[in-house]
C-alpha positions in Angstrom: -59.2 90.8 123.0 -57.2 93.8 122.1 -58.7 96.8 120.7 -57.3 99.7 118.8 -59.5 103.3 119.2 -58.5 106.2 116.9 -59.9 109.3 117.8 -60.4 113.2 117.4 -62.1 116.0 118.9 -63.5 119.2 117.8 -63.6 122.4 117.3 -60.1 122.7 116.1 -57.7 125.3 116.9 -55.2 125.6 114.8 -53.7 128.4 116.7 -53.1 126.4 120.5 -54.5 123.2 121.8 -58.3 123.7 122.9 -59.0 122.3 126.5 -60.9 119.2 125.5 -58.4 118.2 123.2 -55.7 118.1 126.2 -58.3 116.7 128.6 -58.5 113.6 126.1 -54.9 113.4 125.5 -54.8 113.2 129.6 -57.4 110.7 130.0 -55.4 108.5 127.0 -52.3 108.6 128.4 -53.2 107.7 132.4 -55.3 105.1 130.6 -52.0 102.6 130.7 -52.7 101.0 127.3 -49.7 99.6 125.1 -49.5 101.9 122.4 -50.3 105.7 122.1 -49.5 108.1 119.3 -51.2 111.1 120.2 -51.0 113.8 117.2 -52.5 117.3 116.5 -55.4 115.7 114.2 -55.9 112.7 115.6 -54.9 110.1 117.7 -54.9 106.3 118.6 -54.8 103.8 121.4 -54.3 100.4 121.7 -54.5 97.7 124.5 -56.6 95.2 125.7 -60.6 95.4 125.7 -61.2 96.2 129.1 -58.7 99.3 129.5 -59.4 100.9 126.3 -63.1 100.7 126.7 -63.2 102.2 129.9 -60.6 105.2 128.4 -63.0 105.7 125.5 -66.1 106.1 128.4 -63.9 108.6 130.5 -62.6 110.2 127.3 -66.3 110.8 125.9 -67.6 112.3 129.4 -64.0 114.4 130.3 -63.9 115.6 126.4 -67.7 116.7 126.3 -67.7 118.5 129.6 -64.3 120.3 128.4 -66.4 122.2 125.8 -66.0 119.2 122.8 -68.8 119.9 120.5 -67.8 116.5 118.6 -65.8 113.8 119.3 -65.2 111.0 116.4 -64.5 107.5 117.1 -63.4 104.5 115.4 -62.7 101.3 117.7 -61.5 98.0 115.9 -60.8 94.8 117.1 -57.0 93.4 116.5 -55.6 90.8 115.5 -52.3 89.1 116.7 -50.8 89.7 113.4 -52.1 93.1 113.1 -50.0 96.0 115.0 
């Protein structure tokens, strides 16, 4: 099964990136899933179930202790067709 996760975390700062922001980029991109676009409001993942649900558990506990006061989620399943 592949899974796609789109997420952000807050507080923003508009002004420079706040640490649990770049924490969650970190933990996303050692996660070694297919596809990441990683963006200054949000930011997705794809890959198969396995590897993106263990990068959403690290990114949740890495994000929160940064100082995240909120993180939003959003994981859907994918089909073959879909990309």
């Amino acid at each position: 099964m592949r899974l796609r996760v789109e997420f952000t975390t807050e507080p923003f700062d508009l002004d420079e990136a706040p640490a649990h922001a770049l924490v969650a980029r970190e933990v996303i991109e050692a996660a070694e899933l297919d596809e990441v676009d990683v963006g200054p409001f949000g930011n997705t993942a794809e890959g198969g179930a396995e590897r993106v649900l263990a990068a959403v558990d690290a990114l949740l506990r890495k994000a929160l202790e940064a100082g995240a006061t909120r993180v939003s989620l959003q994981v859907n399943v994918v089909g073959e067709g879909e990309r």
